[in-house]
N, C-alpha and C positions, 0 to 999 in steps of 0.2 A: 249694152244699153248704159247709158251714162247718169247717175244722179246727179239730182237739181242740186242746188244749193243748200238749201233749208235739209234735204239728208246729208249734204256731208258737213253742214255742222253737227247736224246731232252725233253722227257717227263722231267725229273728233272728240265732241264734250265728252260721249262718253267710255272711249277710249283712256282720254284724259283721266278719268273718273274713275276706272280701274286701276290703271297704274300708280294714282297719289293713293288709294283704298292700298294696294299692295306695298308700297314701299312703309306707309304708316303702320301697316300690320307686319309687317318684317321687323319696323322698328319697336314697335310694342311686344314682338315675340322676344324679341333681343333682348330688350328691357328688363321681362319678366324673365328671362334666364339667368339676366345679374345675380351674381353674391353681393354679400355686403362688402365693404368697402376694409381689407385686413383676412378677407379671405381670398383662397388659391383651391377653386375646384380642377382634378385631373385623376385620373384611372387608369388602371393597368391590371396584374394579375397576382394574387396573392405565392409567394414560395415562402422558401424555407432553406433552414442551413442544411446540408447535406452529410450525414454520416457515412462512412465509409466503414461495414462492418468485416471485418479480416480476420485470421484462425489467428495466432502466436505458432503453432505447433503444423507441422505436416501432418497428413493422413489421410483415409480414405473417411467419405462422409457415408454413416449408417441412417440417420434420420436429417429431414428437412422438414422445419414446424411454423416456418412464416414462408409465404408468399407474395406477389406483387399485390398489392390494394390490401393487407391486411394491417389493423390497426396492430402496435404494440403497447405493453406495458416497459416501464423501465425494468431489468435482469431479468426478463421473460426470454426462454431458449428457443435459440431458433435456429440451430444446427447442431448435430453431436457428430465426431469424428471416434471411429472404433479405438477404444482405450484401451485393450488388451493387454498389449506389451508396457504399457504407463500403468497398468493395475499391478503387474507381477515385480515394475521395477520399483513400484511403491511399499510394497509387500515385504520387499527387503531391504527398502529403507527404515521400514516402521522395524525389522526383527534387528536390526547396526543399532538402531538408536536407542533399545530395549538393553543388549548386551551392552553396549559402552556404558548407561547408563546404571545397570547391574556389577559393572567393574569399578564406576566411580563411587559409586554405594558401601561397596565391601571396602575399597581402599578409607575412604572417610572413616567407617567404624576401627579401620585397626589403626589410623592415625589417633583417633579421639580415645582409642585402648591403652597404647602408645604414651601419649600423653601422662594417662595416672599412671599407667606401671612405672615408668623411667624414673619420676621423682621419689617414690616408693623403694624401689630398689635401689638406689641411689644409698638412700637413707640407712636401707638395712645393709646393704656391703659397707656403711661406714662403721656401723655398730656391732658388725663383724669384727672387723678388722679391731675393732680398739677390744673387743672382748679377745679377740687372738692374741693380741700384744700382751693384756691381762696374766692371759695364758702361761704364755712364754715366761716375762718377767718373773710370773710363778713357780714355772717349771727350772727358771734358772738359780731361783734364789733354792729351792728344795735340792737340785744337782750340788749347789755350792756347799749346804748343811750337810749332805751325803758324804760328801767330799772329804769336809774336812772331818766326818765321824771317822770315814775311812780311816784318814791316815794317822789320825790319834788310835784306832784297834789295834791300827797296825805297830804302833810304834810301842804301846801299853804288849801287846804279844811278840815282839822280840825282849821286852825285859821280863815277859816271863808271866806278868800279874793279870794277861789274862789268856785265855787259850786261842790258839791259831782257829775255832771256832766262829770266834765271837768275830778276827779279822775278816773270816773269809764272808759273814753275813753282811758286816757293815760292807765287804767288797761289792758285792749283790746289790746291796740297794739302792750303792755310787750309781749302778750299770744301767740300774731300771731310771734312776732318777734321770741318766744321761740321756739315755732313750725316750724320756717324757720331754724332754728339752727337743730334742730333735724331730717329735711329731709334732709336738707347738709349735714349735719354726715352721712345718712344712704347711699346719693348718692356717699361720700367720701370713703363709706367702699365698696361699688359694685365696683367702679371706682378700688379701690387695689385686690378686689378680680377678674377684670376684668384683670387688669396685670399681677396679679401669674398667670392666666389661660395664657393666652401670656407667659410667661416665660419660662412656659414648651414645649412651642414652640420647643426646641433643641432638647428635648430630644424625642416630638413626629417623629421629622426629624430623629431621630436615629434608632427611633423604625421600621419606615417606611422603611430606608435604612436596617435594617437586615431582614424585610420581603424580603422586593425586594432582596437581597441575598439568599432568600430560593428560591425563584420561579425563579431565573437565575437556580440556581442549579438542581430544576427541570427541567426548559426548558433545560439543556444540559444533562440532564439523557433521557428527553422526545428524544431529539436527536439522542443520542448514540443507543435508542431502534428503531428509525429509520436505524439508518445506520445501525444498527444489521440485521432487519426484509431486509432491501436493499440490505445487503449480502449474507443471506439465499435465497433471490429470485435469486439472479444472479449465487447463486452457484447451482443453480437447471438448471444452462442451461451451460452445458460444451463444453467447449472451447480448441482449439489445442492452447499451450505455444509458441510452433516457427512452422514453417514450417518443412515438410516432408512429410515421406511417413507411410501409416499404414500399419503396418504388421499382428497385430491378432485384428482382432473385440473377447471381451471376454461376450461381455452380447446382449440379444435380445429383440426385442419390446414389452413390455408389462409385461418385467419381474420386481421383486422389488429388489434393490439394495441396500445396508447397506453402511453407509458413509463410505469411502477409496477402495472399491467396485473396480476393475480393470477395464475398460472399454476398453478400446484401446489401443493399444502398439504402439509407433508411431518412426521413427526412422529423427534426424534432420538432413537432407539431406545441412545443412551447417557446421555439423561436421563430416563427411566423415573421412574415413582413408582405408589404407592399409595395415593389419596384413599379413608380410610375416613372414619367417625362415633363420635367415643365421645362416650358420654351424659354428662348435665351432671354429676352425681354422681361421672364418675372423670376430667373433663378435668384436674383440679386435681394430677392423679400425674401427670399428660403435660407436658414439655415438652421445647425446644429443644435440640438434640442427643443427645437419650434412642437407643439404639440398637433397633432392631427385626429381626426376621426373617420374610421371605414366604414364604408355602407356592402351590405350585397342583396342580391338579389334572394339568397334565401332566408333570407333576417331584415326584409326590408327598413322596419322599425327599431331595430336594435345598433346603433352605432358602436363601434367595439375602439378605444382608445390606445394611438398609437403616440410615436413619436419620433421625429427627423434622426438620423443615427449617421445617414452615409450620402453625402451628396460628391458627385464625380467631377473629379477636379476638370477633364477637359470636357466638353461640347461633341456632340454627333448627329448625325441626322437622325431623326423620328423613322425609330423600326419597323419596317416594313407591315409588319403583322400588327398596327397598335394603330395607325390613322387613316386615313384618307389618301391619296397618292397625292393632293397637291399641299398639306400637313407635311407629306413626308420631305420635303424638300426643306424643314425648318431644322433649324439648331435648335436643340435641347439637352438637359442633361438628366442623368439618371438618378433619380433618389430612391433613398428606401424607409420605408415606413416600417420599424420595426412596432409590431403588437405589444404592449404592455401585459395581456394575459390573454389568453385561451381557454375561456369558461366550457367546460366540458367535451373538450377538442370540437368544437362546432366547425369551427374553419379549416382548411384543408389546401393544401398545394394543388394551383391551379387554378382556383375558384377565381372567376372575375370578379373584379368590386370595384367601386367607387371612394372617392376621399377627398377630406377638407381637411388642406392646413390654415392654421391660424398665425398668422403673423403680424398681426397685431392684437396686443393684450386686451383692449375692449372689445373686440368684435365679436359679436353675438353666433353661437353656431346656429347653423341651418344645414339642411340635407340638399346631397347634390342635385341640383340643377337640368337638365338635359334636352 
């Protein structure tokens, strides 16, 4: 059946009359999606910088205390490797560095002994010696009076005046007197050999002081081999560097591990960021240090402030996984919004969000658009 006239105008007007109703409402939905004029809305997915958590030491692993999706603290343990033979070779580092330390101890005190006796002794083998000489010069002047009593007795009892008595005593006392002379001399010669011995007094002080420089030198090797064996204990029990989140446990209890061994992939939930995509037509408003703002969906009200940090020097097509298939066919490039903080680790690796750069300094912010 054919319509008259008069319906297929109506039909046309109102045909007509939907489609200007739809293109004006496309265009007012359009409209109402604008940002202002100095902003760049685009989205993507929050990460994060990646930790790579490793032993220093080989071993076999006794406990495992973070897992995938657990939050961390920053030096919170999250692996111990058995420390056995690191406890025993510590054990004898701590008793090296006791004894060296007990050897440079006793040398110090007989250096600083050393010290006062040598100038002390010194002193007294000199006032030896000069009381020795005293001695002598005494013993020799008394020898000489002997002497010559002698030989006046003697000479007085060959004329007769006096008796071969009197010679023979003065001979006596020549003998003794001689014999005092020759034990001074020998006390005189001990007395100087008692001095050179003191003398070398300085040089035993030196000798003492390059000991006592060897046994320092050991006591801070005995040292270093402590804080070495200290080291190797503490790196047997690993530790998260900063706070975050783990994302792969890579080893399990009981396994054996080769030093740089991967253990845990941990992501630092106070380096967060925003890797979105703006297309090739507005990278040219984007750049380095331009300030931004994140949205998500579980904080819808809470904008969290970031800031431009990395944009990719070359162009690529829109990631499969991020738009639309006929979007994917555009040039764009890769920025990243690093987060200025992370109020109570709210945000998390992976979480989708939304974000406004501002690239121009008056532009008022608003929340994304969609």
């Amino acid at each position: 059946m054919k319509l008259t006239t008069p319906k297929k105008r109506t039909l046309i007007i109102a045909a007509v009359l939907l489609v200007v109703g739809a293109v004006l409402g496309n265009h007012y939905l359009q409209q109402s999606r604008l940002l202002p004029d100095g902003l760049i809305q685009t989205n993507g997915r929050i990460e994060g910088d990646s930790i790579i958590i490793a032993s220093r030491q080989p071993g076999r692993i006794i406990e495992v205390l973070a897992r995938e999706g657990d939050s961390i603290e920053s030096d919170q343990v999250l692996v111990r490797l058995d420390d056995t033979a690191a406890q025993a070779r510590f054990a004898q580092a701590v008793a090296a560095r006791d004894v060296a330390a007990a050897q440079t101890d006793q040398c110090q005190a007989e250096l600083d002994l050393l010290s006062e006796q040598v100038p002390y002794e010194i002193e007294a083998a000199e006032a030896a010696v000069t009381a020795a000489e005293a001695e002598v010069e005494q013993a020799r002047a008394a020898e000489s009076q002997a002497r010559r009593e002698r030989e006046r007795y003697w000479a007085l009892a060959e004329t007769g005046s006096v008796g071969m008595e009197s010679g023979e005593q003065a001979d006596l006392r020549w003998r003794q007197s001689r014999d005092q002379v020759t034990s001074a001399e020998a006390h005189l010669e001990q007395a100087r050999q008692t001095l050179n011995d003191a003398q070398l007094g300085p040089m035993r002080i030196t000798a003492k002081e390059a000991e006592l420089a060897v046994l320092e030198a050991s006591a801070r090797a005995a040292e270093a081999r402590l804080e070495e064996a200290q080291s190797v204990l503490n790196d047997l029990t690993v530790t998260a560097p900063a706070a975050g989140v783990v994302t792969v446990r890579l080893a399990d209890l009981g396994e054996v591990v080769n030093a740089g061994t991967p253990l845990h992939e941990l992501v630092d939930l106070e380096k967060l960021y925003l890797e979105v995509f703006i297309p090739e037509v507005e990278i040219g408003k984007v750049r380095l240090g331009l300030p931004a703002q994140i949205y998500t969906d579980a904080f819808p009200e809470q904008p969290f402030p970031a800031e431009v940090r990395y944009i990719a020097s070359r162009a690529e097509f829109t990631p499969k996984e991020i738009q639309t298939p006929d979007e994917r066919t555009k040039l764009v490039y890769a920025v990243k919004l690093y987060l200025d903080e992370n109020p109570d680790h709210r945000l998390t690796p992976g979480l989708p969000a939304d974000a406004v750069i501002r690239w121009m300094e008056d532009a008022p912010w608003v929340k994304p658009r969609w």
